[in-house]
mmCIF file of the N, C-alpha and C atoms, coordinates in Angstrom:
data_MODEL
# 
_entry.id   MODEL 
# 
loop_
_atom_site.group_PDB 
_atom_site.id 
_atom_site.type_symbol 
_atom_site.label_atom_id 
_atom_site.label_alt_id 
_atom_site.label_comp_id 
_atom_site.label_asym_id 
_atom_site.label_entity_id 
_atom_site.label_seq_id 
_atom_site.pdbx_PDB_ins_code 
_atom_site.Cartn_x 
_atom_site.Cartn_y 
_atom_site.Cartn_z 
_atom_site.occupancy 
_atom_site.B_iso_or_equiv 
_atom_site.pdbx_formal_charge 
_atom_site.auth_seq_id 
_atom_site.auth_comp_id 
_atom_site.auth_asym_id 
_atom_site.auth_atom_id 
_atom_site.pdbx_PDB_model_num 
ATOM 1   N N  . UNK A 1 1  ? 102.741 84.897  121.305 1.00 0.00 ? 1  UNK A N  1 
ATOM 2   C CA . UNK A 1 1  ? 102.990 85.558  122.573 1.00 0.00 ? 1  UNK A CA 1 
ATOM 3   C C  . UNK A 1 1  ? 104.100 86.585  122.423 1.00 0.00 ? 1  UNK A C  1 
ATOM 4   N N  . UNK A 1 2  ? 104.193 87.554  123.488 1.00 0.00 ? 2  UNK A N  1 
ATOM 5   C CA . UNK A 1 2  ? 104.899 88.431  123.243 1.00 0.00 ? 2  UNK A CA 1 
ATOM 6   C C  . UNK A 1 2  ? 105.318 88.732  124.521 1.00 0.00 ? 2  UNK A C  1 
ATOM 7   N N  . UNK A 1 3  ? 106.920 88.936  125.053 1.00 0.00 ? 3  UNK A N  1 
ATOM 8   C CA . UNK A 1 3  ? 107.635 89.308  125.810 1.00 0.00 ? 3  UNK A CA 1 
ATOM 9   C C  . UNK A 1 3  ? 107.777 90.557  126.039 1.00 0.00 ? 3  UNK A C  1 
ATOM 10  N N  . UNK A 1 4  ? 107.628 91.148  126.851 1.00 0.00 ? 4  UNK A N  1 
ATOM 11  C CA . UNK A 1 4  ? 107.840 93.082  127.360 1.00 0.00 ? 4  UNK A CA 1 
ATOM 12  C C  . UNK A 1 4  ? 108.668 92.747  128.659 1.00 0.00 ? 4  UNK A C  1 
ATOM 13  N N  . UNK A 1 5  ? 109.922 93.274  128.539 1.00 0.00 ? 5  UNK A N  1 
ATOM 14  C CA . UNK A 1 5  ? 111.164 93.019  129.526 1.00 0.00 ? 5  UNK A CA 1 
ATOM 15  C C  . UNK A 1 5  ? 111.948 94.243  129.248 1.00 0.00 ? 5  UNK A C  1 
ATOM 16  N N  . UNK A 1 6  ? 112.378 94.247  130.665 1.00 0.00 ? 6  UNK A N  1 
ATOM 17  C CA . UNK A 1 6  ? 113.505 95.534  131.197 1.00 0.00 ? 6  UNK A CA 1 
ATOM 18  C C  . UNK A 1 6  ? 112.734 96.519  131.054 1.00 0.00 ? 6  UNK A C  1 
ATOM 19  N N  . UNK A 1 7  ? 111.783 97.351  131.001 1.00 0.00 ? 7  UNK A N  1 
ATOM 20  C CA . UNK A 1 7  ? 111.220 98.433  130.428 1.00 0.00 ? 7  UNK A CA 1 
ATOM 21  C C  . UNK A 1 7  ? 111.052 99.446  131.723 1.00 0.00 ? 7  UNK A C  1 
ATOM 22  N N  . UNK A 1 8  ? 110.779 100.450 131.772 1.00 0.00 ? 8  UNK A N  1 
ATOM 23  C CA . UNK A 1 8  ? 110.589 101.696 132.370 1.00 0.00 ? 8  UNK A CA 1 
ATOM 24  C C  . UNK A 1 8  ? 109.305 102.808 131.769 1.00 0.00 ? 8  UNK A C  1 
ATOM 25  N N  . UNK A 1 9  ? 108.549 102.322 132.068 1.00 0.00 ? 9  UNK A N  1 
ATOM 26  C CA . UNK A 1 9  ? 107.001 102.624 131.667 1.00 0.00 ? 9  UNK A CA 1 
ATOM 27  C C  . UNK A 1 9  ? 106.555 104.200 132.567 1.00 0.00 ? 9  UNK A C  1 
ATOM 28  N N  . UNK A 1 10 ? 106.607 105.199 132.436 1.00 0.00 ? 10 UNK A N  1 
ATOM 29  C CA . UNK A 1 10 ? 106.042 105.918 133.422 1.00 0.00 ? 10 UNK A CA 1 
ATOM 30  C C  . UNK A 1 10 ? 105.847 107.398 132.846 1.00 0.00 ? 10 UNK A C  1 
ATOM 31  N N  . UNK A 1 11 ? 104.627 108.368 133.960 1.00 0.00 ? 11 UNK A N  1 
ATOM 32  C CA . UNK A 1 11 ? 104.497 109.669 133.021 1.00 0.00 ? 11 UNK A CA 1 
ATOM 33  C C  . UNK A 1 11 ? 104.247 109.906 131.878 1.00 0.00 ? 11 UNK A C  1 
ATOM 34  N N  . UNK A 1 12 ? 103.083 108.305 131.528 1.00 0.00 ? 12 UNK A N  1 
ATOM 35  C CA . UNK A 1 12 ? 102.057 108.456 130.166 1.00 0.00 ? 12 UNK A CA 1 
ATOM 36  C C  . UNK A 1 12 ? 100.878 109.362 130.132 1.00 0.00 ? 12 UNK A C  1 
ATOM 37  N N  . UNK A 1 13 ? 100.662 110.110 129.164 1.00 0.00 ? 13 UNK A N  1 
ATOM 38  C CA . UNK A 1 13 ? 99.010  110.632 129.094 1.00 0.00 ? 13 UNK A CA 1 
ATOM 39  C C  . UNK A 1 13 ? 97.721  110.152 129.910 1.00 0.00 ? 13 UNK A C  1 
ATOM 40  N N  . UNK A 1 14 ? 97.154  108.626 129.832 1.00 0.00 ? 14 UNK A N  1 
ATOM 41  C CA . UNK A 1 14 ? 96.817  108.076 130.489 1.00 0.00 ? 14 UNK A CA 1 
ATOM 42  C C  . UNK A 1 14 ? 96.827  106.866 130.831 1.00 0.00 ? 14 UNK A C  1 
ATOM 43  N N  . UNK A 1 15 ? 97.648  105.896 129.994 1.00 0.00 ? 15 UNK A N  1 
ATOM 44  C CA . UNK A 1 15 ? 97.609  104.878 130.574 1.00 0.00 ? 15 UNK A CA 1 
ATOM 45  C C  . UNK A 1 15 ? 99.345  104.191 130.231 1.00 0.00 ? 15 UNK A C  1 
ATOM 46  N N  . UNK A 1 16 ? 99.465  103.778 131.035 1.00 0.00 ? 16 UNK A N  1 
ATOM 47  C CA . UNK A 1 16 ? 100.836 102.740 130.668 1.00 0.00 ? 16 UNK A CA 1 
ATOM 48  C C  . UNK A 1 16 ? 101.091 101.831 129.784 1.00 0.00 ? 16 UNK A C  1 
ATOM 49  N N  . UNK A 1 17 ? 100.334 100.643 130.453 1.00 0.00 ? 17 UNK A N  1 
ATOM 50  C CA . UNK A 1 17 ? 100.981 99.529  129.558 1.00 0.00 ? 17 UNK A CA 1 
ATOM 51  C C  . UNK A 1 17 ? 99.341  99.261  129.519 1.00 0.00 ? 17 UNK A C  1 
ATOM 52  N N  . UNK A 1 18 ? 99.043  98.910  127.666 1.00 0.00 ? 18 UNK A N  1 
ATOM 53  C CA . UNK A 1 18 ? 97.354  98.069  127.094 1.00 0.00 ? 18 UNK A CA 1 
ATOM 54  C C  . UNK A 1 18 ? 97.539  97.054  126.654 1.00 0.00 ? 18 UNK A C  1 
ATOM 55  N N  . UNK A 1 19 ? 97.620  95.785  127.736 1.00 0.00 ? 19 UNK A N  1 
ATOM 56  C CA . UNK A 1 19 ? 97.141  94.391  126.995 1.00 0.00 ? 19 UNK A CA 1 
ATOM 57  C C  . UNK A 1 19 ? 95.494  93.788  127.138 1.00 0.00 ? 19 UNK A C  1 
ATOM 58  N N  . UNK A 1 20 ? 95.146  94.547  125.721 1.00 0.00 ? 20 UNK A N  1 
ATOM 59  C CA . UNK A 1 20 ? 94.215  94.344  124.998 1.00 0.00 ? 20 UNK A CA 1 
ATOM 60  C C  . UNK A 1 20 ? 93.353  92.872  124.543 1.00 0.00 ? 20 UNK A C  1 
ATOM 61  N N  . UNK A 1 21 ? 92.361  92.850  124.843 1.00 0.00 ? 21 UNK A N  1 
ATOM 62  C CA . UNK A 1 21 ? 91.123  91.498  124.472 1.00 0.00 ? 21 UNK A CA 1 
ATOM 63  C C  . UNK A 1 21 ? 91.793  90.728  123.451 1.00 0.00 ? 21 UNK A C  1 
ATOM 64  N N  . UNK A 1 22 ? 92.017  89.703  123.621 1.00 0.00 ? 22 UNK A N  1 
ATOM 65  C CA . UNK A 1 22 ? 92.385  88.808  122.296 1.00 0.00 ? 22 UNK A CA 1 
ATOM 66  C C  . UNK A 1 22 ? 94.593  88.853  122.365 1.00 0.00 ? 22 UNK A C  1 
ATOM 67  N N  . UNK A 1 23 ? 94.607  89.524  123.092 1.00 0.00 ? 23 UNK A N  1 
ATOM 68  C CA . UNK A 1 23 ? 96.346  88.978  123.200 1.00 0.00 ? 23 UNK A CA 1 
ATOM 69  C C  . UNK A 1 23 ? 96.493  88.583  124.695 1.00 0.00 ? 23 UNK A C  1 
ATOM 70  N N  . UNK A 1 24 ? 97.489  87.214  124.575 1.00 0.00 ? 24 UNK A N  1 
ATOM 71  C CA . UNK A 1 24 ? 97.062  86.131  124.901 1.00 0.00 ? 24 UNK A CA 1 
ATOM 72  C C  . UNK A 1 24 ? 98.096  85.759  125.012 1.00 0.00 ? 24 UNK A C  1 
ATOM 73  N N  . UNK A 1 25 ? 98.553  85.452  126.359 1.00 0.00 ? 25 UNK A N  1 
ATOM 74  C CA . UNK A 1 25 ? 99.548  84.691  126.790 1.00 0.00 ? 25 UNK A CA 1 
ATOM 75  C C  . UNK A 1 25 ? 101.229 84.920  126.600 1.00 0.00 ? 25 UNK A C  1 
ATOM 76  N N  . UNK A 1 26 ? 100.972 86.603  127.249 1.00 0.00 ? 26 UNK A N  1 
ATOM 77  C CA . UNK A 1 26 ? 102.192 87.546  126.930 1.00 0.00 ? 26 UNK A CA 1 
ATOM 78  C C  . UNK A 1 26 ? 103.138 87.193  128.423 1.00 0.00 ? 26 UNK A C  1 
ATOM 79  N N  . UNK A 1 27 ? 104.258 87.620  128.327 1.00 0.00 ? 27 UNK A N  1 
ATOM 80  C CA . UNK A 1 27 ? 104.947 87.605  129.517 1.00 0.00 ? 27 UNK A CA 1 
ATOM 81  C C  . UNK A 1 27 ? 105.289 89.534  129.894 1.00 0.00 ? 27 UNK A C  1 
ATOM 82  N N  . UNK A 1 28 ? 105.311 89.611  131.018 1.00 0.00 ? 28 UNK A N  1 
ATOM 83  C CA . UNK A 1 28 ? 105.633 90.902  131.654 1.00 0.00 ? 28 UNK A CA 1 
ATOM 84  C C  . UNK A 1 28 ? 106.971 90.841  132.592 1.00 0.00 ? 28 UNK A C  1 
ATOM 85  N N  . UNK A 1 29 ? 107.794 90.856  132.060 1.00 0.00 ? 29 UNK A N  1 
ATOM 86  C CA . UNK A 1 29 ? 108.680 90.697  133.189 1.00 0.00 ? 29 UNK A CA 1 
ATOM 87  C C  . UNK A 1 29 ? 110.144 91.754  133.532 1.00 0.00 ? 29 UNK A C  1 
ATOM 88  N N  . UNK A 1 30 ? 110.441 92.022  134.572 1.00 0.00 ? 30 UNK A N  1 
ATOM 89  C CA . UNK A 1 30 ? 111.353 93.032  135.543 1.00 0.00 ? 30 UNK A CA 1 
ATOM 90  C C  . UNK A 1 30 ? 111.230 94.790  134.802 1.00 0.00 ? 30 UNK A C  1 
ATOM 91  N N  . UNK A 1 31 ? 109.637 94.748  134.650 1.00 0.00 ? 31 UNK A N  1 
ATOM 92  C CA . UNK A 1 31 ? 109.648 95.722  134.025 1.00 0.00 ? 31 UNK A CA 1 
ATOM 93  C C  . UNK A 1 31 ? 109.039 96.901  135.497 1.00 0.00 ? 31 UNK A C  1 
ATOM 94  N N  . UNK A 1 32 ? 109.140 98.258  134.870 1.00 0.00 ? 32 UNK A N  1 
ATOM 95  C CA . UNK A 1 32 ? 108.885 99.143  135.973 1.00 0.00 ? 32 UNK A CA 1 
ATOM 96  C C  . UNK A 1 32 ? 107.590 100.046 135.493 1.00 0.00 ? 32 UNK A C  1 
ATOM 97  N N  . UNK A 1 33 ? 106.268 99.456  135.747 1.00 0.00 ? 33 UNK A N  1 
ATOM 98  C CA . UNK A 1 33 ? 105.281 100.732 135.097 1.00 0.00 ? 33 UNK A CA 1 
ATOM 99  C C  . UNK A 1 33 ? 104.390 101.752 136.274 1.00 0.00 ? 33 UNK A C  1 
ATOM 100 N N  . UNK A 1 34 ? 105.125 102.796 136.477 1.00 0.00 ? 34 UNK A N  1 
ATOM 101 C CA . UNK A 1 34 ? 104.303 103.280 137.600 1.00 0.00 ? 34 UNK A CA 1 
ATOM 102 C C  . UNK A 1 34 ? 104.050 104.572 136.981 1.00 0.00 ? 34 UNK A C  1 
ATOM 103 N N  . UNK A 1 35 ? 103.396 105.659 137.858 1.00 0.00 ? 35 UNK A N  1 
ATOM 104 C CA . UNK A 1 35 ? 103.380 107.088 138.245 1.00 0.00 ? 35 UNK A CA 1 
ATOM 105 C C  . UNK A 1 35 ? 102.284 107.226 136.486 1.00 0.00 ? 35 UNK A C  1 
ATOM 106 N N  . UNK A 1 36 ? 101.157 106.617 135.768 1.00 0.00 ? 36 UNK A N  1 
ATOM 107 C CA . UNK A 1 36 ? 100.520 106.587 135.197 1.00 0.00 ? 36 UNK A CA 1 
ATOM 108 C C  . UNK A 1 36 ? 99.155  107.046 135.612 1.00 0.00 ? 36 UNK A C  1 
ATOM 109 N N  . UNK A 1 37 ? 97.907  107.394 135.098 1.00 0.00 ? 37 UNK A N  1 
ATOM 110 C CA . UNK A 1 37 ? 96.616  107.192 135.456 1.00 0.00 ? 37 UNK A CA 1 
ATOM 111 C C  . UNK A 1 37 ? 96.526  105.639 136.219 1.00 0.00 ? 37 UNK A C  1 
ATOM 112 N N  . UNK A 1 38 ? 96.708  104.919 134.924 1.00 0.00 ? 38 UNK A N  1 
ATOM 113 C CA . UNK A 1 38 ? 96.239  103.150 135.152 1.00 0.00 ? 38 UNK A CA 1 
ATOM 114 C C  . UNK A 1 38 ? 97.463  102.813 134.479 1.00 0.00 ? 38 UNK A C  1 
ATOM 115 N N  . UNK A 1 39 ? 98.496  101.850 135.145 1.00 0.00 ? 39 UNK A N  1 
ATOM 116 C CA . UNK A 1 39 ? 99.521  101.540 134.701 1.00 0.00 ? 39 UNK A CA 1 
ATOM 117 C C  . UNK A 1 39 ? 99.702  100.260 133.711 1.00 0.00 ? 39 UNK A C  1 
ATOM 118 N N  . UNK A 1 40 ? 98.252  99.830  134.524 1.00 0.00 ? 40 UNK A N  1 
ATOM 119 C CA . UNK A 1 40 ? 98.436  98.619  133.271 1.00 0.00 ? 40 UNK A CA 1 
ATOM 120 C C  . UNK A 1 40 ? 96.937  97.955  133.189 1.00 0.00 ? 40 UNK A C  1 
ATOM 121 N N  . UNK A 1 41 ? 96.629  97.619  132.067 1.00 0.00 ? 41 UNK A N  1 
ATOM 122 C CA . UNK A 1 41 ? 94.991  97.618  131.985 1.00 0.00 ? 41 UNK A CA 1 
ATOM 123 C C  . UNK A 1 41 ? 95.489  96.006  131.446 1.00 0.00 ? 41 UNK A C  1 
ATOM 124 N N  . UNK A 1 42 ? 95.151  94.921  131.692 1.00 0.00 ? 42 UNK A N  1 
ATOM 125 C CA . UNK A 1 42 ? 95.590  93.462  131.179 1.00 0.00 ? 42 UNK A CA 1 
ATOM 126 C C  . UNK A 1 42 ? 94.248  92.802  130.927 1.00 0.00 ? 42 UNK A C  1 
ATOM 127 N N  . UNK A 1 43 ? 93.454  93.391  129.367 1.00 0.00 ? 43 UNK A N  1 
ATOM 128 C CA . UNK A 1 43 ? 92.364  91.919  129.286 1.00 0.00 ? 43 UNK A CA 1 
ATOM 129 C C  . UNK A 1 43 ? 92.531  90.918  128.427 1.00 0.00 ? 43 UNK A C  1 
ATOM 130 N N  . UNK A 1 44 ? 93.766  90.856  128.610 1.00 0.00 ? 44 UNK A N  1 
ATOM 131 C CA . UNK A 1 44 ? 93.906  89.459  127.462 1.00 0.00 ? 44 UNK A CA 1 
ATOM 132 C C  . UNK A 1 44 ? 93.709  88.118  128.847 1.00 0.00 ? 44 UNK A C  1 
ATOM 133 N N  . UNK A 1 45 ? 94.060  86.937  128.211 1.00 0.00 ? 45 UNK A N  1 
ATOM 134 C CA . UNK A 1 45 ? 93.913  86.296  128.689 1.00 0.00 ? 45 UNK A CA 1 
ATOM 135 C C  . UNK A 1 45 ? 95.670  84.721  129.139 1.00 0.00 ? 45 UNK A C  1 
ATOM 136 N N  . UNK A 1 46 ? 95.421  84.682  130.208 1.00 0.00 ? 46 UNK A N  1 
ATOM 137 C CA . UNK A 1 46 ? 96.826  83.589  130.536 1.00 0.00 ? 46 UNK A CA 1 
ATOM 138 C C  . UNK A 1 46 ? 98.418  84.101  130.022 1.00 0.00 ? 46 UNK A C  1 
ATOM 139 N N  . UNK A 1 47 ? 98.120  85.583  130.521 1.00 0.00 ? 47 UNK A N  1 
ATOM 140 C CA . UNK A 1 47 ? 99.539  86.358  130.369 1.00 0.00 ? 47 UNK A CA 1 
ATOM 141 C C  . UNK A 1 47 ? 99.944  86.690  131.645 1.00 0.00 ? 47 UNK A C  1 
ATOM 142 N N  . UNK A 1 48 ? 101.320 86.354  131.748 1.00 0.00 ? 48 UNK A N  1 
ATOM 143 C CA . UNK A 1 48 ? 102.242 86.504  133.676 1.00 0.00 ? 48 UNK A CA 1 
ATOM 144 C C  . UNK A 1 48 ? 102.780 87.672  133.552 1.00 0.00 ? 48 UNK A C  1 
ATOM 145 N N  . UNK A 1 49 ? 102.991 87.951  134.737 1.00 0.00 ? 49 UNK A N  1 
ATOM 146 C CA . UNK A 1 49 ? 104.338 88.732  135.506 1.00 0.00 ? 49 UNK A CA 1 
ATOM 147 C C  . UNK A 1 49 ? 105.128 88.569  136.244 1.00 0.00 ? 49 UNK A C  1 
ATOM 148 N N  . UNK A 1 50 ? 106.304 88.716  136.088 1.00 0.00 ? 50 UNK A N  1 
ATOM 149 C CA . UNK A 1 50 ? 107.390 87.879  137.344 1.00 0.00 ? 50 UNK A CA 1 
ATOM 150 C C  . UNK A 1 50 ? 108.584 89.240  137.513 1.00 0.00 ? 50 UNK A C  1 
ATOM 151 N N  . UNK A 1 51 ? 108.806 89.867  138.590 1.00 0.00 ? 51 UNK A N  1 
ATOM 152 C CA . UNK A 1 51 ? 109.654 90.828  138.804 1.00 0.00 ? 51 UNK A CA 1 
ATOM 153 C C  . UNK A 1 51 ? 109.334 92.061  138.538 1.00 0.00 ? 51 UNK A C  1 
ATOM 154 N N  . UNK A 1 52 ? 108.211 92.314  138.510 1.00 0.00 ? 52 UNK A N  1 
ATOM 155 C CA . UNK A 1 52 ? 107.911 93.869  138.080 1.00 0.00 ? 52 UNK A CA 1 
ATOM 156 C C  . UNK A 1 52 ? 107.249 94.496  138.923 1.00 0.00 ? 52 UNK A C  1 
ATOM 157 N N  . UNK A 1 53 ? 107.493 95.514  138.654 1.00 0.00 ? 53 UNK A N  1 
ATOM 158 C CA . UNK A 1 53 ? 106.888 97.197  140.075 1.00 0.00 ? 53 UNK A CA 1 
ATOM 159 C C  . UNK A 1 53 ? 105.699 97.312  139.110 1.00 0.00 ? 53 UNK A C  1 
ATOM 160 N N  . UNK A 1 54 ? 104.396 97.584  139.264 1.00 0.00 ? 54 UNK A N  1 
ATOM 161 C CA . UNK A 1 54 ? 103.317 97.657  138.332 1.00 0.00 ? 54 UNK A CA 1 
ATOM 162 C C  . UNK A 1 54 ? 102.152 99.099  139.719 1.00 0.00 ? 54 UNK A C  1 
ATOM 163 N N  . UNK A 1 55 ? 102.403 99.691  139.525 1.00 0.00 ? 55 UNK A N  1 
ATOM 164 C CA . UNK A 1 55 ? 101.342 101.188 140.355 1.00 0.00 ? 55 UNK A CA 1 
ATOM 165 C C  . UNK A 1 55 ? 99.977  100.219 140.473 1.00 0.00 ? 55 UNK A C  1 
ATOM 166 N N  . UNK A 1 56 ? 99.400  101.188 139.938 1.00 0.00 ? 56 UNK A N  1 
ATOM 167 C CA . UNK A 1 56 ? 97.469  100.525 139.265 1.00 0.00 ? 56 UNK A CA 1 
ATOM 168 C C  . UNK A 1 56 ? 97.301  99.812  138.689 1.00 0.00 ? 56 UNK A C  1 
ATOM 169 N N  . UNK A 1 57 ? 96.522  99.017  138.560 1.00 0.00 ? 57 UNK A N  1 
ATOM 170 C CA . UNK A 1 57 ? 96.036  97.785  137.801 1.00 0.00 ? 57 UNK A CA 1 
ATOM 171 C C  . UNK A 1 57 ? 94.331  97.629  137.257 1.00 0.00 ? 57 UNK A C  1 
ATOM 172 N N  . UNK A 1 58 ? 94.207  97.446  135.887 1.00 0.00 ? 58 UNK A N  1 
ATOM 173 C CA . UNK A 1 58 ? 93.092  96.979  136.196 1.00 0.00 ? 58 UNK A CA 1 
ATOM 174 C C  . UNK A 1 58 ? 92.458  96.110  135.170 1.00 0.00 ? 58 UNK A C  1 
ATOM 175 N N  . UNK A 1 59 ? 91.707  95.285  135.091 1.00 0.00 ? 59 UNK A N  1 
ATOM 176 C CA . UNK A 1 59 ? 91.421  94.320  134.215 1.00 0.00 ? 59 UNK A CA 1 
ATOM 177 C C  . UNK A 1 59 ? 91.898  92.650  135.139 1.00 0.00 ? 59 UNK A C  1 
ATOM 178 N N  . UNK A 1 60 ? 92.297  92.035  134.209 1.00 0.00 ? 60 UNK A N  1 
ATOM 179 C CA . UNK A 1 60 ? 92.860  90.760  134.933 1.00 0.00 ? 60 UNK A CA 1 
ATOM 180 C C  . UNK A 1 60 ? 93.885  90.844  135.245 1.00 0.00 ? 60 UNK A C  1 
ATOM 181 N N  . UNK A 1 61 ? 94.261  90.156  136.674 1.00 0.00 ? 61 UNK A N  1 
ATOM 182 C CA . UNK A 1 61 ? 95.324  90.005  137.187 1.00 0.00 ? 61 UNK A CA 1 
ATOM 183 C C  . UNK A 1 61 ? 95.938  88.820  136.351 1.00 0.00 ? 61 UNK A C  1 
ATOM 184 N N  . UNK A 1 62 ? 97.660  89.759  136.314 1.00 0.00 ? 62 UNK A N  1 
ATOM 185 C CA . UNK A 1 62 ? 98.666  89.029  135.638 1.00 0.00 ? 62 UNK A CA 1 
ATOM 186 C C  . UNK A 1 62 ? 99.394  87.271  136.863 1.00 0.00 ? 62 UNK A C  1 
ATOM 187 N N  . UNK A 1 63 ? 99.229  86.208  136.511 1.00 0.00 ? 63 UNK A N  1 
ATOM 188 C CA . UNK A 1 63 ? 99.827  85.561  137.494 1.00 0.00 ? 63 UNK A CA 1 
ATOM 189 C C  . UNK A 1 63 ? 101.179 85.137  137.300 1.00 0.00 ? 63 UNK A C  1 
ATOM 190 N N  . UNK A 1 64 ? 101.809 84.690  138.063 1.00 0.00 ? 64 UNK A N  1 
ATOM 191 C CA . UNK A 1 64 ? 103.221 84.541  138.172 1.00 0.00 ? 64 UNK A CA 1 
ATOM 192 C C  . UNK A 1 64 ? 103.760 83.602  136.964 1.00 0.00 ? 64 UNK A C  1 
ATOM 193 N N  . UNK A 1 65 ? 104.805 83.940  135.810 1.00 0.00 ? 65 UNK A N  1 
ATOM 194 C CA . UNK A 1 65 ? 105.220 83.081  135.432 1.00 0.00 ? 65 UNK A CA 1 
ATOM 195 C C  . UNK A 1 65 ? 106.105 82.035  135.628 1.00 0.00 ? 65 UNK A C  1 
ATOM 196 N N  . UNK A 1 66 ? 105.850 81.180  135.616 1.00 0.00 ? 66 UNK A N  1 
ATOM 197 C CA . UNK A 1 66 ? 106.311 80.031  135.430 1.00 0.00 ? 66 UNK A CA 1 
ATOM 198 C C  . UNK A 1 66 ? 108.270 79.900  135.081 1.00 0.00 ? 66 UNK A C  1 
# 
């Protein structure tokens, strides 16, 4: 698993943040990804978010960590 914290994500080409098929059970947290096409595309699987500004979304919703 992999942690992405404090970050400031914004005014990418087209997309923000790619958690990609097969990563798995990442944490997202007090991070800021907006003003993107798609700010955050999430198809991995049983990865949270807790404290973060996130624009667009699309793929699976991130649920609250724990």
């Amino acid at each position: 698993d992999v942690r992405i914290r404090n970050n400031t994500v914004q005014n990418n080409g087209e997309l923000g943040v790619d958690i990609s098929a097969g990563s798995d059970d990442n944490r997202l947290i007090d991070n800021t990804i907006t003003d993107n096409p798609t700010d955050l595309i999430n198809e991995g699987a049983g990865n949270c978010g807790s404290g973060n500004t996130i624009g667009t979304r699309a793929g699976n919703p991130l649920t609250p960590c724990g």
